[in-house]
C-alpha positions in Angstrom: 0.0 0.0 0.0 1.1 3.6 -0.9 1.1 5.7 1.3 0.5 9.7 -0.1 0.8 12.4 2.7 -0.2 15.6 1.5 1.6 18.8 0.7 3.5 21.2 3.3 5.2 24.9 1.7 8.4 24.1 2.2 9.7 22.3 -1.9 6.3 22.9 -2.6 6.5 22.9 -6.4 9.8 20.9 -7.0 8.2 16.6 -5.8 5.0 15.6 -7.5 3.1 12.4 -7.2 0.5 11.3 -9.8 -1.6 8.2 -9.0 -3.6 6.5 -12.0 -6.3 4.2 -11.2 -5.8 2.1 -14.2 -8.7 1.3 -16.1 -9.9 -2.9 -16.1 -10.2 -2.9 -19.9 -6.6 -2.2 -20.3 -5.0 -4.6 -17.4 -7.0 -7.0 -19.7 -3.8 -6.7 -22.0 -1.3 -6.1 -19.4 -1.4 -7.6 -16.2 2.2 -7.9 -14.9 3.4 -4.8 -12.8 6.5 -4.6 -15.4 4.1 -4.6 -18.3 2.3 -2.0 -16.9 5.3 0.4 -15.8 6.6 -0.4 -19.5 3.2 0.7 -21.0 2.2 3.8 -18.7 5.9 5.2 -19.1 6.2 5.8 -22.2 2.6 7.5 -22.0 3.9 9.5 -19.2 7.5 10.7 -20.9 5.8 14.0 -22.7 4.7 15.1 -19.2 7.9 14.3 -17.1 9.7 16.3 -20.4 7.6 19.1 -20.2 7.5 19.6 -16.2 11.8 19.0 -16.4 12.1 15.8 -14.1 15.0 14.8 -13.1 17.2 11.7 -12.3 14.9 11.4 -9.2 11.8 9.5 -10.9 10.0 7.1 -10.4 7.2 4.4 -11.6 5.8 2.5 -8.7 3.5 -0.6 -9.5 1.9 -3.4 -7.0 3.2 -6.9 -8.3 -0.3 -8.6 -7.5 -2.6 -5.8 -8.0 -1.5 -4.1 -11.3 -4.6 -1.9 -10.7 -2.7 1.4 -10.0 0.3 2.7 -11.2 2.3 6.0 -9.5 4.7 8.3 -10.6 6.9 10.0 -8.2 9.5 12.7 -9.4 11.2 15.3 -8.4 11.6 18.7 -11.0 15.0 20.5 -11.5 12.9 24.0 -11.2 9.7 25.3 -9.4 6.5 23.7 -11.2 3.0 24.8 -10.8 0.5 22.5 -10.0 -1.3 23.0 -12.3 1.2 22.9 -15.2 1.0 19.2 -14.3 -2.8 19.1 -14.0 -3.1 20.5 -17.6 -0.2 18.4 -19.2 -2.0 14.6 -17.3 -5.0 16.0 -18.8 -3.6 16.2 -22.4 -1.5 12.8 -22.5 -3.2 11.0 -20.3 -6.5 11.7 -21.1 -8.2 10.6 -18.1 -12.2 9.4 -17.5 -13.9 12.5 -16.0 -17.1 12.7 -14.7 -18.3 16.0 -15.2 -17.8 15.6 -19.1 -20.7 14.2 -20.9 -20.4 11.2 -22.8 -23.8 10.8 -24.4 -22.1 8.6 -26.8 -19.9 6.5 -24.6 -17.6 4.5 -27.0 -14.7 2.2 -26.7 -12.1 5.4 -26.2 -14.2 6.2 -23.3 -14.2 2.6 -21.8 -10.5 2.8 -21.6 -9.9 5.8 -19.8 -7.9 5.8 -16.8 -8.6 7.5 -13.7 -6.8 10.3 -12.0 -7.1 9.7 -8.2 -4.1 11.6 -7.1 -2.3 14.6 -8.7 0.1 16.6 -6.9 3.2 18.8 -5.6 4.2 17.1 -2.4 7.2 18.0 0.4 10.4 16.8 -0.1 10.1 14.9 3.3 6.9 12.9 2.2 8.9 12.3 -1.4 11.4 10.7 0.4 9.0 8.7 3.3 6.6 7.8 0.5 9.7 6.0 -1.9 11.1 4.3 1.4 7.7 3.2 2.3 7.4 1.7 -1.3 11.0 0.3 -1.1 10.4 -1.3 1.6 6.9 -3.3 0.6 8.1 -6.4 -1.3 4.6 -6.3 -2.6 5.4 -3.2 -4.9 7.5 -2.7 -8.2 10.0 0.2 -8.4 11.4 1.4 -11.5 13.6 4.9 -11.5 17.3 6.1 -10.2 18.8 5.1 -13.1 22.8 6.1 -12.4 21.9 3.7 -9.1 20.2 1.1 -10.8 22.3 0.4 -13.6 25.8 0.9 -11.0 27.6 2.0 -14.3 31.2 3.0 -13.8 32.8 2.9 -16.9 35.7 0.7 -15.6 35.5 -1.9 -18.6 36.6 -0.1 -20.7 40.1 1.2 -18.9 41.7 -2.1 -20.1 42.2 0.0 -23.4 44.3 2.6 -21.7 46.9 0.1 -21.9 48.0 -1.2 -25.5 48.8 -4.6 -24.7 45.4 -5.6 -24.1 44.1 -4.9 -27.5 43.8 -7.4 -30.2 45.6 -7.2 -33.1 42.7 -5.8 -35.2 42.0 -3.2 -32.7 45.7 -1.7 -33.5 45.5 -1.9 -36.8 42.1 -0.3 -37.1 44.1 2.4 -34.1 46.8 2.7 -36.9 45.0 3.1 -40.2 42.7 5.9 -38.5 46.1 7.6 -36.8 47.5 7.4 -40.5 44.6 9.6 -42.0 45.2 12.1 -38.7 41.5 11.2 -36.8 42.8 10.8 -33.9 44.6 13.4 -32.0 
């Protein structure tokens, strides 16, 4: 279970959370919490563009109850609200029930749901990811320089000549020949 606390002035407008109540039509198609993540991310990319998210984002997803999916991010500059608000409401495109749909048709069955969408304090950011970190029950996708734990340090056996292959000298060679490397 997520917990969402609500917003406090201080960071007002830099850590959002949006919670989608996802709509049963669709979890028809995709019913695994990576599934989901993969699908609703690359819906949500325009919006986390737009607002200027950073490294700190992510998509949280129960593993047994793909019925909700959350986005939790943090923005390099002050954001309105409503900034967000408008931009969910363009991409997203979510069921709302003060619009009329006299003629309710399969677009309108697969609307999603906004049930949460919001600036929150950096110190319910941070308890709401360790919250979610800590339930085995949920899926966590975001961090990526800490996911992946990237260094680079593979590839500093080339500083060193005598680890190349023959064909990686003479390829060094021909292009020093033509002056591409410096």
């Amino acid at each position: 279970m997520i917990m969402i606390m609500m917003n406090s002035e201080s960071n007002r407008n830099n850590y959002f959370l949006v919670k989608i109540k996802l709509n049963p039509l669709i979890l028809q198609k995709i019913n695994t919490a990576d599934k989901v993540i993969e699908h609703y991310e690359d819906k949500f990319e325009p919006i986390l563009n737009r607002m200027g998210a950073g490294l700190d984002t992510y998509v949280i997803a129960d593993k047994f109850d793909c019925n909700f999916i959350v986005f939790l991010f943090k923005t390099e500059s002050r954001k309105r609200t409503s900034l967000l608000r408008n931009l969910v409401q363009k991409y997203i495109k979510p069921y709302n029930e003060n619009e009329n749909y006299e003629n309710r048709d399969f677009e309108f069955l697969q609307r999603d749901k906004i049930e949460k969408c919001q600036s929150i304090s950096k110190g319910d950011f941070n308890k709401t990811l360790k919250s979610c970190k800590e339930d085995k029950k949920m899926s966590i996708k975001g961090d990526y320089n800490k996911e992946t734990g990237y260094s680079g340090k593979d590839i500093s056996i080339f500083n060193d000549k005598k680890n190349w292959h023959p064909w990686e000298t003479e390829l060094h060679d021909i292009i020093n020949l033509h002056g591409m490397v410096g």
